[in-house]
C-alpha positions as CSV (number, residue, x, y, z in Angstrom):
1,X,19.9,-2.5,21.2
2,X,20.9,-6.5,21.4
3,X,17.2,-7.4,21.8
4,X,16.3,-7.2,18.1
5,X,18.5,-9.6,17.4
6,X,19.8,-11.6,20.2
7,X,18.4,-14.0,22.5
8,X,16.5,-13.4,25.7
9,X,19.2,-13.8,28.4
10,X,20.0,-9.9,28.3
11,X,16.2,-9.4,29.5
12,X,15.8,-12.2,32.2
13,X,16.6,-9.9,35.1
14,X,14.5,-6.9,36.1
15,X,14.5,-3.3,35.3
16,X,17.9,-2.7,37.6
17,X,19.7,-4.9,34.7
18,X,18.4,-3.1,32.0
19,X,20.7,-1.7,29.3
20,X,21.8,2.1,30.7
21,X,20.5,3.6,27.6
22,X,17.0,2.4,28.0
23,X,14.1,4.1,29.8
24,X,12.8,2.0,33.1
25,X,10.4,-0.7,32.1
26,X,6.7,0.1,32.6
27,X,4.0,-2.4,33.7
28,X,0.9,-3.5,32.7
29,X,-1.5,-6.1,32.9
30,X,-1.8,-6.5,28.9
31,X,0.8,-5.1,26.1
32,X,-0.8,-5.2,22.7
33,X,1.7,-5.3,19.5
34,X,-0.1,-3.4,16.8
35,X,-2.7,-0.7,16.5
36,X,-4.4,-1.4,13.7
37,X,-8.1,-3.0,14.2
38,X,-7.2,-6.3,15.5
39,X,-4.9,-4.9,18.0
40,X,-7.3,-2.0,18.8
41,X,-10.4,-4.0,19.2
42,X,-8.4,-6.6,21.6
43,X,-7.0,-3.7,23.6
44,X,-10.9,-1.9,24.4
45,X,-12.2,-5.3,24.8
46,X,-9.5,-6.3,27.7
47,X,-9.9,-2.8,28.6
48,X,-13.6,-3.1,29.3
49,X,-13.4,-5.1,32.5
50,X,-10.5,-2.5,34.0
51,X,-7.2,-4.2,32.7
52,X,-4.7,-1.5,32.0
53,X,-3.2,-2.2,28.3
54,X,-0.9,-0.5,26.5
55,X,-0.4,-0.7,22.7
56,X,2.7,-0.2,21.0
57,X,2.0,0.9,17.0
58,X,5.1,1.1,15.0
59,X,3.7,3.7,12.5
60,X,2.8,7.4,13.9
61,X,-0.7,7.4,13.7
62,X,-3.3,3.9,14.6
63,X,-5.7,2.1,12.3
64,X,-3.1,-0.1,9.9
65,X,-5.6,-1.2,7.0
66,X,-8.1,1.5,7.9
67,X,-6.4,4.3,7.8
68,X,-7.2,8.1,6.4
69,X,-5.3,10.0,4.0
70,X,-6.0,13.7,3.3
71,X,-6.5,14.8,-0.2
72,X,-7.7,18.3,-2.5
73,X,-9.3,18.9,1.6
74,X,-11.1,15.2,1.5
75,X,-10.9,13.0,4.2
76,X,-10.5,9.5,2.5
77,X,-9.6,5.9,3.4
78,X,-6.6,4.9,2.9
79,X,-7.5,0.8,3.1
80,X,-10.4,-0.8,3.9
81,X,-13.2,1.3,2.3
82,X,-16.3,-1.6,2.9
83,X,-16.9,-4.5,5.1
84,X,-18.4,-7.7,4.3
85,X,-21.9,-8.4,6.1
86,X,-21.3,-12.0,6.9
87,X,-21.3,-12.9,10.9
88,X,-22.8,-9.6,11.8
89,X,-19.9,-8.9,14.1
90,X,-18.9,-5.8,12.0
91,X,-21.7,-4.1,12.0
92,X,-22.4,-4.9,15.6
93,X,-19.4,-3.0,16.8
94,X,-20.4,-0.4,14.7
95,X,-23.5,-0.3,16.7
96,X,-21.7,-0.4,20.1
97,X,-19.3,2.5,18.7
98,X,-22.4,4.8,17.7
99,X,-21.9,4.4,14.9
100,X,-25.3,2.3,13.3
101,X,-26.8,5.3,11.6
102,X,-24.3,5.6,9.5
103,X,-23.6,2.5,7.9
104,X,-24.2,2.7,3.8
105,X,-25.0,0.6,1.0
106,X,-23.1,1.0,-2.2
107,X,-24.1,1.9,-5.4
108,X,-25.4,-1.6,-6.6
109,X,-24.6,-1.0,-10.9
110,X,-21.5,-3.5,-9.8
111,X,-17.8,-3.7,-11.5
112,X,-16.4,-4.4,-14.7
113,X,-13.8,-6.6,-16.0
114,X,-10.8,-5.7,-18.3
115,X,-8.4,-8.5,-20.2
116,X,-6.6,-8.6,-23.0
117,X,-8.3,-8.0,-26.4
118,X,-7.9,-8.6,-30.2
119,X,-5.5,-6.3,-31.7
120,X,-3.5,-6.0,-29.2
121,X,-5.8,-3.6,-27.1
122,X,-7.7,-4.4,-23.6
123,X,-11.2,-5.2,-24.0
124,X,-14.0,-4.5,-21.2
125,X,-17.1,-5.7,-20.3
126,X,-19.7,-5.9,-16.7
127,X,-19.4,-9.0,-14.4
128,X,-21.6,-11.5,-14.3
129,X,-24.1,-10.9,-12.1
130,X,-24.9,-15.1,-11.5
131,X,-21.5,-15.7,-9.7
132,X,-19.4,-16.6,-6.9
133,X,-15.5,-15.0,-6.9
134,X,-15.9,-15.2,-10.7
135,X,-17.1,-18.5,-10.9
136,X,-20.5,-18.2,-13.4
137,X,-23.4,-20.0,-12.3
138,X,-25.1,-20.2,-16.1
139,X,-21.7,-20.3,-18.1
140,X,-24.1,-19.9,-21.2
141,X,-25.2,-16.1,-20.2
142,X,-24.5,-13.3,-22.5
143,X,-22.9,-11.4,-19.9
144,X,-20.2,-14.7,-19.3
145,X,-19.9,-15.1,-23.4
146,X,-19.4,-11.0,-23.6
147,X,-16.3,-11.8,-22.0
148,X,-14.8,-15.6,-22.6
149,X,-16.8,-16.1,-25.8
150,X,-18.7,-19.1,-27.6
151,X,-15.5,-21.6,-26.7
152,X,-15.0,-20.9,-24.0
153,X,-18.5,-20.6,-22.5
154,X,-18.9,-24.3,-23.9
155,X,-16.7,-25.0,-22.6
156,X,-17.5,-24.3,-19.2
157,X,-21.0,-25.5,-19.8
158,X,-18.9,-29.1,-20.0
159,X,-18.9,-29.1,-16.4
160,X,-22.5,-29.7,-16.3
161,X,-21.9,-32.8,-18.1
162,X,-18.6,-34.2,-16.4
163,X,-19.7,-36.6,-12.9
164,X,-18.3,-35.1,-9.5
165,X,-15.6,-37.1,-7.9
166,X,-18.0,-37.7,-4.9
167,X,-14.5,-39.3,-2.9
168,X,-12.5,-36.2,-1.3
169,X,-12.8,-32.7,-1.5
170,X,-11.1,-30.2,-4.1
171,X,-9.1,-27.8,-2.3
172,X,-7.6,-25.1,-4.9
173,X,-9.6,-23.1,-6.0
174,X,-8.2,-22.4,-8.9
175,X,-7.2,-26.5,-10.0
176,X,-10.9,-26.7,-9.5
177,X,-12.0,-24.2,-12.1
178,X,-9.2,-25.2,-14.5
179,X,-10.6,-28.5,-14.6
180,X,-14.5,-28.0,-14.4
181,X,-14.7,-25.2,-16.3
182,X,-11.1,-24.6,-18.4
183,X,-8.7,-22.4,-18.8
184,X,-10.6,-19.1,-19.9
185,X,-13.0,-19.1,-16.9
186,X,-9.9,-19.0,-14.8
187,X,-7.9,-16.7,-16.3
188,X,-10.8,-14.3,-17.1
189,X,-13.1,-14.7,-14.7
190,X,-11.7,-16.2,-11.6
191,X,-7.9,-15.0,-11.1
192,X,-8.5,-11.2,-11.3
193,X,-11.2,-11.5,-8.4
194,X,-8.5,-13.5,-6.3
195,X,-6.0,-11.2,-7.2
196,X,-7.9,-8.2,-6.2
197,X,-9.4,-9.7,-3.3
198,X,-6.9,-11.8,-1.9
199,X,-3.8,-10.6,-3.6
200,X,-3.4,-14.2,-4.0
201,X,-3.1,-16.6,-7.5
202,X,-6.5,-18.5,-7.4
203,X,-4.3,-22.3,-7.4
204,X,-2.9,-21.2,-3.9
205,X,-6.3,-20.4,-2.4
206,X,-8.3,-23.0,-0.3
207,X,-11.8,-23.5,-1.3
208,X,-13.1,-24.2,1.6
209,X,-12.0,-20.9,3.2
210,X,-13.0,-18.6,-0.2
211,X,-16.3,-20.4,-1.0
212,X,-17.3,-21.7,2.2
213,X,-19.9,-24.5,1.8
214,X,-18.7,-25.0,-2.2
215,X,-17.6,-28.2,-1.8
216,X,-21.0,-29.5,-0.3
217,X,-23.2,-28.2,-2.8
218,X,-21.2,-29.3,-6.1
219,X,-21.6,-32.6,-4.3
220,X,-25.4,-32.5,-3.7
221,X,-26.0,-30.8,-7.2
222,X,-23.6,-32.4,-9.2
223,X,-21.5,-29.9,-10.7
224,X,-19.2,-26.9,-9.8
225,X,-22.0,-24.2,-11.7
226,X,-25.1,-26.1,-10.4
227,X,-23.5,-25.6,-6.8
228,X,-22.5,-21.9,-7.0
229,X,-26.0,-21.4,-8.3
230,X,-27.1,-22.9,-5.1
231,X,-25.2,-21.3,-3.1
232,X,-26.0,-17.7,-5.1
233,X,-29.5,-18.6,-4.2
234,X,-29.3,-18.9,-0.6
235,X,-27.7,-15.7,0.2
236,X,-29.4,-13.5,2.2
237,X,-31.4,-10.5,0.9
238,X,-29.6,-7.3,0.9
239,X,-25.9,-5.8,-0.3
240,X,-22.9,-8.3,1.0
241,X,-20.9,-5.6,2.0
242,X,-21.6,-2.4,3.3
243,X,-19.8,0.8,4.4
244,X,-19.7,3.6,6.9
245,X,-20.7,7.3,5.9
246,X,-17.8,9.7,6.0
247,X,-15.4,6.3,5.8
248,X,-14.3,3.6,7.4
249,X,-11.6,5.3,9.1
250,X,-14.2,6.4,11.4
251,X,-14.1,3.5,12.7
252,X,-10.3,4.3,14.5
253,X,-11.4,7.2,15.6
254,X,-15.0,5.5,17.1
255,X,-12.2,3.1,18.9
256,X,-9.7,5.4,20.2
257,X,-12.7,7.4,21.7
258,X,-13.2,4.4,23.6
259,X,-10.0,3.4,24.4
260,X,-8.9,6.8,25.8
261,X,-12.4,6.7,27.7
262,X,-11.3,3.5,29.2
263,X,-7.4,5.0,30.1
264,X,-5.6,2.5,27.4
265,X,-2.2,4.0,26.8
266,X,-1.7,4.2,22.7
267,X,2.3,4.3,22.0
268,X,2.9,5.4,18.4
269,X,6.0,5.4,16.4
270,X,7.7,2.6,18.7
271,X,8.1,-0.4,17.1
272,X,8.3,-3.8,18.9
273,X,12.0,-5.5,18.2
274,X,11.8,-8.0,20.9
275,X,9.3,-10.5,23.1
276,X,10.6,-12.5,25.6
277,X,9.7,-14.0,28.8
278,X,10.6,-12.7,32.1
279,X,12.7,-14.4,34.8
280,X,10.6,-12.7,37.8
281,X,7.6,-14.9,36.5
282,X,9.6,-17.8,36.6
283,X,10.8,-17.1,40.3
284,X,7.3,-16.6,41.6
285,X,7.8,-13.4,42.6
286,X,4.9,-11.7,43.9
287,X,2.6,-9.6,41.9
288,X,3.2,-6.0,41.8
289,X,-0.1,-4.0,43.1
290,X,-2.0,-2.7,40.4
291,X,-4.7,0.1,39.8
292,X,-7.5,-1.9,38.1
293,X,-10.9,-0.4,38.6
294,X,-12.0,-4.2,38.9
295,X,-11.6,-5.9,42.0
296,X,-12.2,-9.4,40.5
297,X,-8.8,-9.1,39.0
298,X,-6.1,-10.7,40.5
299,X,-3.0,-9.0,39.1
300,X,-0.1,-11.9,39.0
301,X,3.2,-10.7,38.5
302,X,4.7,-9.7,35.3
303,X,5.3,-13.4,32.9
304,X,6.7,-11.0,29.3
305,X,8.7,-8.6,28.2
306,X,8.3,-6.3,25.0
307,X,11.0,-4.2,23.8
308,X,10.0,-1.1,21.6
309,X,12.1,0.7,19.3
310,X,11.5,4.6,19.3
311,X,14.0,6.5,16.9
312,X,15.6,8.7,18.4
313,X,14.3,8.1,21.7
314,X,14.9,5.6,24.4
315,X,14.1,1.8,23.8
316,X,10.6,1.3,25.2
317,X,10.2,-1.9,27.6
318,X,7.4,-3.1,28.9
319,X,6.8,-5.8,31.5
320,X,3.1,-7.5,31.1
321,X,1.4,-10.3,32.5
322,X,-0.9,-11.1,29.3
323,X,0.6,-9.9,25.5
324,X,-1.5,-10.2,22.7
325,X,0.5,-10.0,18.7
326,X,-1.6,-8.4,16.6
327,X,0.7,-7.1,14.0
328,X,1.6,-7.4,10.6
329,X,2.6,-11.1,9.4
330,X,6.4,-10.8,9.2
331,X,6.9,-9.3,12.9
332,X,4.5,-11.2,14.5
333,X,6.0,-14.2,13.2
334,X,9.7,-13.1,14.1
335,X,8.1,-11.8,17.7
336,X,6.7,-15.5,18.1
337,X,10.0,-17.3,17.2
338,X,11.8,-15.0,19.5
339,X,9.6,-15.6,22.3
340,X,10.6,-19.2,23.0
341,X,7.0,-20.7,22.8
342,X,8.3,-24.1,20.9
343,X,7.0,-22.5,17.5
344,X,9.2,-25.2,15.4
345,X,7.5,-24.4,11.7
346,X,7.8,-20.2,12.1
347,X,9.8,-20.6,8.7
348,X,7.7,-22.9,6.9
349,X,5.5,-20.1,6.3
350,X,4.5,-18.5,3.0
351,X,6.2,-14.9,2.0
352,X,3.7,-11.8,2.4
353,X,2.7,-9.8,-0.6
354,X,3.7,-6.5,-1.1
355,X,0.1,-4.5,-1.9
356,X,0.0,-0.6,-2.8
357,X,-3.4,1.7,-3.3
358,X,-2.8,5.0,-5.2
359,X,-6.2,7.3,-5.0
360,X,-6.7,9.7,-7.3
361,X,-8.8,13.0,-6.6
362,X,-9.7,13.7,-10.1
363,X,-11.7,16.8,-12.6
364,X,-13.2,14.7,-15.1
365,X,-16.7,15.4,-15.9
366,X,-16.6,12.6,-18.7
367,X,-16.6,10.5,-15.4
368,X,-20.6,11.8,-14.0
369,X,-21.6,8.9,-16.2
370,X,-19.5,6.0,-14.2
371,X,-18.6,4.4,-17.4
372,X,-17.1,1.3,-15.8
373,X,-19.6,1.3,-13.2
374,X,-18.1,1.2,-9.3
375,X,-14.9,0.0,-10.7
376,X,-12.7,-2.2,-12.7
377,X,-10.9,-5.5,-12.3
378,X,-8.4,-6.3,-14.3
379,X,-7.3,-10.0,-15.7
380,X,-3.6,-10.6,-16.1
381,X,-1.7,-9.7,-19.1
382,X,-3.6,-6.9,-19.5
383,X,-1.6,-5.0,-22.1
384,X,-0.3,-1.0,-21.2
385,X,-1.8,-1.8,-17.3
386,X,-0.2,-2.4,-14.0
387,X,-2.7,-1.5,-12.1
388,X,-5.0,-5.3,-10.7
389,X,-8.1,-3.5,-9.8
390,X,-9.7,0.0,-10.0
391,X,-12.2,1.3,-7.2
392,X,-14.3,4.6,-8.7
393,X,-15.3,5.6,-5.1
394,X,-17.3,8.5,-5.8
395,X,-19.5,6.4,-8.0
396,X,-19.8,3.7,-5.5
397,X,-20.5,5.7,-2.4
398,X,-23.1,7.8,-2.9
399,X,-22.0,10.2,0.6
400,X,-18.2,10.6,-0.8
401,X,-19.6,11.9,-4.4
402,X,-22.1,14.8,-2.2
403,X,-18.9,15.3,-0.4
404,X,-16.4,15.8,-3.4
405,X,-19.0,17.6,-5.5
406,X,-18.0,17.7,-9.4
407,X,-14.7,15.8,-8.5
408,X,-13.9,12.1,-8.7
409,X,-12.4,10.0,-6.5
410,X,-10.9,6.8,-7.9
411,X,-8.3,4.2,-5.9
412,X,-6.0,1.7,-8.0
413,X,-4.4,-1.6,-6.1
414,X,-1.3,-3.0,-7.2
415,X,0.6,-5.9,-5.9
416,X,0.3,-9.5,-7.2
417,X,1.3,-12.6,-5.1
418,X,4.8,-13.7,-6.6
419,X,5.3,-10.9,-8.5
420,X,7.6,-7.8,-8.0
421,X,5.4,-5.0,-7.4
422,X,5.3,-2.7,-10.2
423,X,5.6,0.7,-8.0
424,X,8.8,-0.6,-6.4
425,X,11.7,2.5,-6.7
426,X,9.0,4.6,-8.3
427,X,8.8,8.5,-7.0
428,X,5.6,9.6,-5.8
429,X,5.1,11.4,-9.4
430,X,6.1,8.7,-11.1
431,X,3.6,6.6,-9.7
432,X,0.6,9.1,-9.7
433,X,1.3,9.2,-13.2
434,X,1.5,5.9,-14.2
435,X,-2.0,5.4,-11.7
436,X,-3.4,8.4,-13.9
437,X,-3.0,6.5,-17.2
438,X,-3.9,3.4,-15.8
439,X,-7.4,5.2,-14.7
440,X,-7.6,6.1,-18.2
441,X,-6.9,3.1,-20.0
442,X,-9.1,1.0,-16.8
443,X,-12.2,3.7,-17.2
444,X,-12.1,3.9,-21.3
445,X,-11.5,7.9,-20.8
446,X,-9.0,10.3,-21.5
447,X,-7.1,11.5,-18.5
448,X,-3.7,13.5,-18.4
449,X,-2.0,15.4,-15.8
450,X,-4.3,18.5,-16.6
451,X,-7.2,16.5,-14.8
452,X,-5.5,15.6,-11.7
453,X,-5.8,17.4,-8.5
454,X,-3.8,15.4,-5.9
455,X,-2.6,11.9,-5.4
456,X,-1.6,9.7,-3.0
457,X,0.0,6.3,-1.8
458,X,-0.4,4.0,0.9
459,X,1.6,1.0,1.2
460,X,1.4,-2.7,2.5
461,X,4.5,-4.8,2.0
462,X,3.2,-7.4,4.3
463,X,0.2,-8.8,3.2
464,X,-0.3,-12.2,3.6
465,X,-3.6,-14.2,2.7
466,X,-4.7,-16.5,5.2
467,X,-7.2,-18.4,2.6
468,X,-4.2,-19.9,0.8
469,X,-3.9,-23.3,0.8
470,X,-2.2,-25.0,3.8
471,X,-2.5,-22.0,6.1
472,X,-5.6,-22.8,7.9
473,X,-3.4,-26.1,9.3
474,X,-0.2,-23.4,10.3
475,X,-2.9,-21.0,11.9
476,X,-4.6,-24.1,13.4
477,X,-1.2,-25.6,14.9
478,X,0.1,-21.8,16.0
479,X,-2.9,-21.3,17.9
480,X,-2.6,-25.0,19.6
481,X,0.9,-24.3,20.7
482,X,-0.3,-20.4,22.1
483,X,-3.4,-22.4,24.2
484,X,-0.7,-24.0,25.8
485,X,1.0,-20.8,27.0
486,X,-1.7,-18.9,28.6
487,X,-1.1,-15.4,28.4
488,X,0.2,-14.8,24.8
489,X,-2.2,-14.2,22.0
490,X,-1.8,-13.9,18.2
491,X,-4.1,-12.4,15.9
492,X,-4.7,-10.1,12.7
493,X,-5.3,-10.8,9.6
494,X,-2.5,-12.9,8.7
495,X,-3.9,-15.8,11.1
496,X,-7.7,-14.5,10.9
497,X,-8.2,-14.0,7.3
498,X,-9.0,-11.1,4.9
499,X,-11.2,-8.2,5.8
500,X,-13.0,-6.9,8.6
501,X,-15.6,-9.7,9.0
502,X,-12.7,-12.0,9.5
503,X,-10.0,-9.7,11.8
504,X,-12.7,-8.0,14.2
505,X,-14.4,-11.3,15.3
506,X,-10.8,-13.0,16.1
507,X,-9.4,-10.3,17.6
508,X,-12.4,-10.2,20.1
509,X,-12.1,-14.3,20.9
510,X,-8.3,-13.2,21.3
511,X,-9.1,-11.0,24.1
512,X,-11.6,-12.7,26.2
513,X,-9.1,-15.7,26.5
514,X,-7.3,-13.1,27.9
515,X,-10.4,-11.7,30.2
516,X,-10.7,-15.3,31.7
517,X,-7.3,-15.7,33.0
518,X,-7.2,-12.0,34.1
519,X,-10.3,-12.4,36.6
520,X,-9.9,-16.5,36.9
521,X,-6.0,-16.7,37.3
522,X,-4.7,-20.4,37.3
523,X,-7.5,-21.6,35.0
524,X,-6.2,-22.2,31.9
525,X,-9.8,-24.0,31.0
């Protein structure tokens, strides 16, 4: 198939020119690239006013980063377990979906933190309370000294005592800390948050985009603790994320409900290889008639091609009028290039991270007590771990522990930006035992192979965090160029930023833009 790799003159002409080994092209008025929740959130919301949309999913089953995975007869998920509360749009959806009944708080006894001790041997304690993304607000707490000690809490407590540069703004995060605070609070406190929330080292996030609002109140307080204090103050009442009884894979399924409801054709196991424009467009060829159950849209004729590889089936083509990227980093980025939309800086772009979860299903009464709480994070260095963070889900979610009954559920991450990650070439028994004695060493309790009931792996080699610094300008100069070639939309969370707060509410923006032109063709306003 010359379209994964070559340019677009092969698929200028239409479906009579096509190559002889290739199905006929379909139509439709939107093509969506990706079913996970960006993509499937776009697809209903075009779908909504009586577009027809198709979405094309490379894997074999929807969802991406909020997937399920069946284990020991438990329905888990496979990703995103939570959602953060900020915007509302999250749990607004989950309202539309039917879904509002069943939205959970999590156990609130929080996480702890494991570094490298004396002797050779990790050392654990909780996390402060007083904090933003590790940052203390009272450096001088017992729970901040339990952890970076008398020299290093003094050391902190020098920001308090240091002037603000009042001309500028700080923009890593992690310089930042280094510099107020020193060393320890950084390598202690801050960089295993980043690295378990970002998958990101703490110097390449932008401040701005991980502690919206920071900046401002160090200025008006006069230091970086005094101003995360602040900020810790304002919050609203109430948990900062929540999560969805019976999982947030529930969500998928609440979508494709919807989307089947409202006849969007979901295409699984075909991955897009190509995206190109399409001569017809160009020609002015009249639109072909469509079946929209809206008579304000005005179907125009066909302006893209998409190009779907299917194993061992025919190549997929699709001819659309509106196409909206909402795959992983790495292909949408090639999809843009090859789409001829002037993207000049495609390559100037930083590499994804590769990110793995391993969950556990576990018989381990020594865990009833939670002993680390809802989970662990773990600072670099960590001696005899791999693992950056540990989530003990059946502590934290009250519904999964009913479910499970006297067995625990516990998910380790692995992955850190610039690093190899250390599950690479491993079987799948290699890994569930080196996740087992991770879990043991993470949760201060004996586990061997005798306590394990199943185990499982879900993978992410293209993670890429759009909080690091410089990204906010790329995303902002990708979407410029895209609002000047109405019709083609990007989003995900490479340009929309981590979690489901961020993806859902940029994926619906995505597809109104798309909405507009559908029923007002010719306004590009």
């Amino acid at each position: 198939m010359s379209a994964a790799t070559g340019g677009n003159d092969a698929h200028m002409d239409d479906a009579a020119d096509a190559d002889e080994h290739a199905a006929p092209p379909r139509t439709a008025d939107v093509v969506v690239v990706g079913g996970g929740v960006a993509g499937l959130v776009a697809a209903l919301e075009c779908a909504k006013i009586g577009l027809q949309v198709t979405v094309l999913e490379r894997r074999d089953a929807i969802g991406g980063c909020a997937g399920r995975i069946e284990l020991d007869e438990l329905t888990l998920d496979s990703g995103a377990e939570s959602f953060a509360t900020r915007g509302g749009s999250v749990a607004e959806l989950l309202e539309h979906l039917g879904l509002a009944d069943d939205i959970v708080k999590p156990n609130p006894a929080g996480a702890w933190l494991v570094w490298p001790g004396g002797g050779g041997a990790p050392d654990a304690a909780p996390l402060p309370r007083t904090g933003m993304l590790g940052i203390p607000a009272n450096p001088l707490g017992d729970d901040v000294r339990r952890i970076i000690g008398w020299r290093g809490a003094i050391r902190a407590y020098a920001d308090r005592l240091m002037p603000i540069l009042r001309i500028g703004r700080a923009h890593s995060l992690g310089r930042l800390v280094r510099s107020r605070m020193g060393a320890l609070v950084l390598d202690r406190l801050v960089t295993p948050i980043s690295a378990g929330v970002y998958s990101s080292d703490p110097n390449e996030l932008e401040l701005d985009l991980v502690a919206p609002g920071l900046n401002e109140a160090m200025t008006r307080v006069g230091s970086l603790s005094g101003g995360v204090g602040q900020l810790v103050e304002e919050r609203k009442a109430g948990s900062a994320v929540l999560g969805l009884r019976g999982g947030m894979h529930r969500l998928v399924d609440a979508l494709a409900a919807e989307l089947d409801r409202f006849g969007v054709e979901v295409v699984t196991g075909a991955e897009a290889t190509a995206l190109g424009r399409l001569a017809s467009r160009a020609e002015g060829r009249p639109a072909k008639p469509g079946a929209s159950r809206n008579p304000a849209i005005q179907h125009e004729a066909p302006a893209w091609w998409v190009e779907a590889d299917r194993g061992d089936e025919p190549p997929l083509r699709i001819d659309a009028t509106h196409v909206i990227v909402a795959a992983p980093a790495d292909t949408s980025r090639r999809l843009l290039d090859e789409a001829e939309i002037g993207w000049a800086d495609a390559s100037e772009w930083p590499a994804a991270a590769s990110v793995e979860l391993v969950t556990l299903v576990l018989d381990a009464p020594a865990l009833d007590a939670a002993p680390r709480g809802t989970g662990v994070l773990v600072a670099a260095g960590t001696p005899g771990v791999a693992a950056k963070a540990l989530t003990h889900s059946t502590a934290k979610w009250r519904w999964l522990a009913d479910a499970a009954g006297p067995r625990h559920v516990v998910r380790l991450s692995y992955g850190r930006a610039g690093e190899p990650n250390p599950l690479g070439g491993r079987t799948d028994d290699e890994v569930a035992a080196l996740a087992l004695a991770d879990a043991s060493t993470l949760l201060g309790v004996p586990l061997d192979a005798s306590h394990l009931r199943a185990a499982g792996r879900s993978a992410w080699r293209d993670a890429l965090s759009q909080a690091a610094i410089g990204q906010r300008d790329r995303v902002r100069a990708l979407e410029d160029l895209l609002a000047g070639e109405p019709g083609i939309e990007a989003t995900g969370s490479w340009v929309a930023g981590t979690g489901l707060a961020s993806v859902i509410p940029h994926a619906l923006e995505a597809a109104r833009r798309i909405r507009h032109l559908a029923v007002s063709p010719g306004d590009d306003a």
